[in-house]
C-alpha positions as CSV (number, residue, x, y, z in Angstrom):
1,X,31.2,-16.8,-11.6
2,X,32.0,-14.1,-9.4
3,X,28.9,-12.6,-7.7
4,X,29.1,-9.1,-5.8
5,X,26.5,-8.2,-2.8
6,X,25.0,-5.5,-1.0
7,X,22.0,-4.7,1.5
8,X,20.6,-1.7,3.3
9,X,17.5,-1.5,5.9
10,X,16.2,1.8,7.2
11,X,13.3,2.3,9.5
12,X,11.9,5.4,7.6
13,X,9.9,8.6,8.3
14,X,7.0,7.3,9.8
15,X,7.6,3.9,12.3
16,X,9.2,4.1,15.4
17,X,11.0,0.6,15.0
18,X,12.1,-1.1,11.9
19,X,9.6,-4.4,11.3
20,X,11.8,-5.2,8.3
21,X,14.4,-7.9,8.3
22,X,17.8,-8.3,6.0
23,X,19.5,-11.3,5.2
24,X,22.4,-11.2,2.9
25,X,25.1,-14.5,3.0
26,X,27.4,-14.6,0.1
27,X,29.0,-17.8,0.8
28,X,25.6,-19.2,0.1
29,X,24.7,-16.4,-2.7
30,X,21.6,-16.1,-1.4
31,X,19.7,-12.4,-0.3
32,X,16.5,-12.5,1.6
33,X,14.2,-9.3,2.6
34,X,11.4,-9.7,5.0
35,X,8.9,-7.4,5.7
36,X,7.0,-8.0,9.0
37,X,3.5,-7.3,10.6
38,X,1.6,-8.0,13.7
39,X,1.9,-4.6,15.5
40,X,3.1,-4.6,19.1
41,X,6.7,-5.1,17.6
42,X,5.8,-8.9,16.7
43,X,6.6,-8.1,12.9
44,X,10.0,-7.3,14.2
45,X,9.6,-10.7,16.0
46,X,8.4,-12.6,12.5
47,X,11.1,-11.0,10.3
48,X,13.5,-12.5,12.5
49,X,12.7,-15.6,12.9
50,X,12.0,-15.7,9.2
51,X,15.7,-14.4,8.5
52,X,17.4,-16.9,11.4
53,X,15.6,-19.8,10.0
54,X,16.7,-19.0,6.5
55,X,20.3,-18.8,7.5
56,X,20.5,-21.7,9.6
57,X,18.9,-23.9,6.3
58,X,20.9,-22.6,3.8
59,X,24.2,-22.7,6.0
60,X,22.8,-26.1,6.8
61,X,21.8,-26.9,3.0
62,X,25.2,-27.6,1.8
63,X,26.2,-30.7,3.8
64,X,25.3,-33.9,1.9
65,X,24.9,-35.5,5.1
66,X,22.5,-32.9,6.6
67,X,18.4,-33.8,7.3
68,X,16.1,-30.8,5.8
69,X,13.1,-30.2,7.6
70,X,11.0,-30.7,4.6
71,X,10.6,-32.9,1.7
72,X,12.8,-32.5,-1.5
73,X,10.1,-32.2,-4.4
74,X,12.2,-34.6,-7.3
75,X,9.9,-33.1,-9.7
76,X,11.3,-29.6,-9.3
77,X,15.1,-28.2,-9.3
78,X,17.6,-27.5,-6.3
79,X,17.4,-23.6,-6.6
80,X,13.7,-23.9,-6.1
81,X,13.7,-26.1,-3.6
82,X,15.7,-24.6,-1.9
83,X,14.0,-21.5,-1.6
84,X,10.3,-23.3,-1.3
85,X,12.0,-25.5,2.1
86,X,13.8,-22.4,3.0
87,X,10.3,-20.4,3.5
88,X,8.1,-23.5,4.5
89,X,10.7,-23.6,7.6
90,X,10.6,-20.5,8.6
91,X,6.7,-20.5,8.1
92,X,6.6,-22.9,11.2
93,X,8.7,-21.5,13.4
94,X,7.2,-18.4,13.1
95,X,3.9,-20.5,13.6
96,X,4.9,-22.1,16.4
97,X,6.3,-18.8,18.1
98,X,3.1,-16.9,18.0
99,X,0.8,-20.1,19.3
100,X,0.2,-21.1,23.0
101,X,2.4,-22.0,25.2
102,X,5.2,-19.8,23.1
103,X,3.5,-16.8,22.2
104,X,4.2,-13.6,24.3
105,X,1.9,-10.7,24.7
106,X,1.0,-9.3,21.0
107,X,3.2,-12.0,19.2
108,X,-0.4,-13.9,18.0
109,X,-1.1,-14.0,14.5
110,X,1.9,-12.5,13.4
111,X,3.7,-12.6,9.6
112,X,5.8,-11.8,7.5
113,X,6.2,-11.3,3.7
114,X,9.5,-13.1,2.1
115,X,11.3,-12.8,-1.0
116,X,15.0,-14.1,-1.6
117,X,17.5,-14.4,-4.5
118,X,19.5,-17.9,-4.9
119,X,22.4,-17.5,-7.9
120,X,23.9,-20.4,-9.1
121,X,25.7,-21.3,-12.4
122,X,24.5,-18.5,-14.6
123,X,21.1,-18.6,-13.1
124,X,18.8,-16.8,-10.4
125,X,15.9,-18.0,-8.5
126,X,13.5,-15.5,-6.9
127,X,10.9,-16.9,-4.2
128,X,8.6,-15.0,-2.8
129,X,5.5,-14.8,-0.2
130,X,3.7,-11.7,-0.1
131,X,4.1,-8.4,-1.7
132,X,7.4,-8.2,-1.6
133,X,9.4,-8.1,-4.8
134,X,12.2,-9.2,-6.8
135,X,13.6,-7.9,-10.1
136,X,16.4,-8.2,-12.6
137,X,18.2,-5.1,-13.5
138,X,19.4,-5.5,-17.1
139,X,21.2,-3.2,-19.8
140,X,19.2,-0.4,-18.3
141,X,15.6,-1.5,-17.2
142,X,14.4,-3.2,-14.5
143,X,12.4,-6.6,-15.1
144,X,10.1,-7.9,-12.9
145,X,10.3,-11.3,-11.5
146,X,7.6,-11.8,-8.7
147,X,3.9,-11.1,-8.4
148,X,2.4,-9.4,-5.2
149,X,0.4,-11.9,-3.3
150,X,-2.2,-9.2,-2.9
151,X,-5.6,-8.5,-3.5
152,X,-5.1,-5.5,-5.2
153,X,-3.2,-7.7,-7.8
154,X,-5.3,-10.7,-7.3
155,X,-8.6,-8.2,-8.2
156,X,-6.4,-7.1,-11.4
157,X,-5.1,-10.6,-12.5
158,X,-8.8,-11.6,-12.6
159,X,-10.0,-8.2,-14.8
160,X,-12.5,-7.1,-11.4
161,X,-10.9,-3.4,-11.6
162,X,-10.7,-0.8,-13.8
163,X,-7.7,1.5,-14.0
164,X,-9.1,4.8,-12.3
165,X,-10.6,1.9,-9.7
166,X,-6.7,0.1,-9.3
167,X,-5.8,4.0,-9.0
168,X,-8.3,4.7,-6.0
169,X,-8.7,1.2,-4.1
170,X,-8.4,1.3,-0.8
171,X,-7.0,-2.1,0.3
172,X,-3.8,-1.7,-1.9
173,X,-1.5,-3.1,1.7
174,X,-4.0,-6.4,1.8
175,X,-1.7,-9.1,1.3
176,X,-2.9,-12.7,0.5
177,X,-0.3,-14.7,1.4
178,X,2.4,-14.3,4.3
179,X,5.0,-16.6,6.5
180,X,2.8,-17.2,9.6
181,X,-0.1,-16.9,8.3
182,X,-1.2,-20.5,8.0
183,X,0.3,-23.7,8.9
184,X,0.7,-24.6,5.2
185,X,2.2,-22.0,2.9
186,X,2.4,-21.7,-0.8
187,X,5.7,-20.6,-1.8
188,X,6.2,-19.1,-5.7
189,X,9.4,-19.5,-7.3
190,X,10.7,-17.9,-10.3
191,X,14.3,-18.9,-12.5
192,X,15.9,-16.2,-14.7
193,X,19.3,-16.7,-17.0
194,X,21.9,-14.1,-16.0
195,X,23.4,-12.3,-18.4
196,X,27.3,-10.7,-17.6
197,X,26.1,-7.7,-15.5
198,X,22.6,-8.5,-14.3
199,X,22.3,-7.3,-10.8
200,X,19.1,-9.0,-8.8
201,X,17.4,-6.7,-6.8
202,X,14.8,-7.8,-3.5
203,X,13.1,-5.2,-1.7
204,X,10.1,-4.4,0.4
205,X,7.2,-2.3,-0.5
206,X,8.9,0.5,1.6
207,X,10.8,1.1,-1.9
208,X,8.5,0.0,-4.5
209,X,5.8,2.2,-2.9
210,X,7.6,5.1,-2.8
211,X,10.1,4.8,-6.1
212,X,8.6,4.0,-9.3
213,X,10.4,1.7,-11.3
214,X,11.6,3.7,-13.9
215,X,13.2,5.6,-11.3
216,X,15.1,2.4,-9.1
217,X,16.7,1.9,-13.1
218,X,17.7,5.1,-12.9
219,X,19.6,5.1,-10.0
220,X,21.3,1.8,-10.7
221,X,22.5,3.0,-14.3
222,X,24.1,5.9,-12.1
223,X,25.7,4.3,-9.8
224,X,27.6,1.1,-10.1
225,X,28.8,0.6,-6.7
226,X,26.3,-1.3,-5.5
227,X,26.5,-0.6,-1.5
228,X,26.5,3.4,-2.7
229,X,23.7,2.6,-4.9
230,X,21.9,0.6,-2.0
231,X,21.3,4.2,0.1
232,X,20.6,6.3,-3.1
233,X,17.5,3.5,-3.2
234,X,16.6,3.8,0.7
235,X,17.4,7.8,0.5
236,X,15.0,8.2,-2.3
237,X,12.6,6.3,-0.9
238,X,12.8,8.3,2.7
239,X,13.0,11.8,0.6
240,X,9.4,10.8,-1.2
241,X,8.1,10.0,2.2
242,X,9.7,7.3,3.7
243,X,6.0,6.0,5.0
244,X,7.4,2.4,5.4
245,X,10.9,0.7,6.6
246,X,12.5,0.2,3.4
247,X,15.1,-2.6,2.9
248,X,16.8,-3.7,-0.1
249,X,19.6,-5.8,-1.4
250,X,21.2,-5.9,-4.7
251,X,23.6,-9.0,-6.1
252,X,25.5,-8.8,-9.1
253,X,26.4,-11.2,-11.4
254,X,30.1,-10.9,-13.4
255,X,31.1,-14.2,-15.7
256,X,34.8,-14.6,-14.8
């Protein structure tokens, strides 16, 4: 299995700092995006501790003789627990940051969304917390394979809103879930088979909110390099707008 990797962050029209946070480590084959909040910089803050923690577990993760920090669920497999102790860790270092004594001016209450890609053996695992999102690029369209923790979606999952009312709410940034936002989090996990030239895609809603599916396809049919095809994303994104930092990674999957 030979899997190929790319990421690319950009702070965007609008912000004056980039709140966002990339993680890409392909001796682990795993991509992470974070997306942070909090203003007064502490999304910056929450980003990266959510990024640090996830590298130190899944550099950590490998050694048989290692202790995680949470329990292995038996009744679930290794790419998703992986990704669920991955995120519960970095939910409570993130916790404990931004609670007395350890929080600094504006670092109280602050999150983070999280999505991250895990490939093993023919197979990806998506996690995610937040709106965030993952996909699988495939033979030309682009599949989803998270659902925004939001309320937006939440509001549509449950039938509460009608098209032209999904088309003019006004909460559509409301998340309900984040990293930091609880002491407990709920962690979703979904597993895909890879076909020979899948590429996995994680982004923030810097992208998706300013490049319409259809149109992220689009520029990965064009371009098959993915770092080159990384910037088309994040310079699409900026010339629609660019009201958000926008970070994205891309991994690509290649049977040997």
């Amino acid at each position: 299995m030979a899997l190929e990797f790319a990421g690319a962050t950009d702070v965007g029209r609008k912000r004056d700092h980039n709140e966002d946070a990339l993680l890409v480590l392909p001796d682990q084959n795993v991509a992470v995006v974070c997306d942070g909040m909090g203003g007064h910089e502490a999304g910056e803050v929450a980003s990266g501790i959510g990024v640090e923690t996830m590298k130190r577990f899944f550099e950590i993760a490998g050694d048989p003789d290692a202790t995680w920090p949470f329990r292995y669920d038996r009744s679930k497999d290794e790419g998703t627990n992986l990704l669920v102790v991955a995120a519960q860790w970095a939910n409570q270092r993130i916790r404990e940051a931004g609670n007395p004594p350890n929080n600094a001016a504006g670092k109280r209450g602050m999150g983070t969304t999280f999505v991250g890609c895990l490939v093993r053996d023919k197979k990806a695992w998506f996690g995610w917390v937040g709106d965030s999102r993952g996909y699988i690029y495939r033979r030309g369209e682009l599949h989803p394979t998270t659902s925004d923790h939001s309320l937006l979606n939440e509001l549509i999952k449950t039938g509460r809103l009608s098209e032209e009312e999904v088309e003019n709410f006004q909460h559509k940034n409301v998340i309900t879930r984040a990293l930091g936002m609880a002491d407990q989090t709920e962690v979703d996990v979904s597993s895909w088979e890879l076909e020979p030239g899948d590429v996995c895609l994680v982004c923030c809603d810097g992208l998706t909110g300013m490049v319409a599916d259809e149109r992220i396809a689009e520029i990965l049919a064009s371009e098959p390099e993915l770092g080159k095809a990384c910037q088309r994303l994040v310079d699409e994104a900026n010339e629609n707008g660019g009201v958000d930092n926008i970070t994205v990674a891309l991994v690509r999957y290649t049977p040997q």
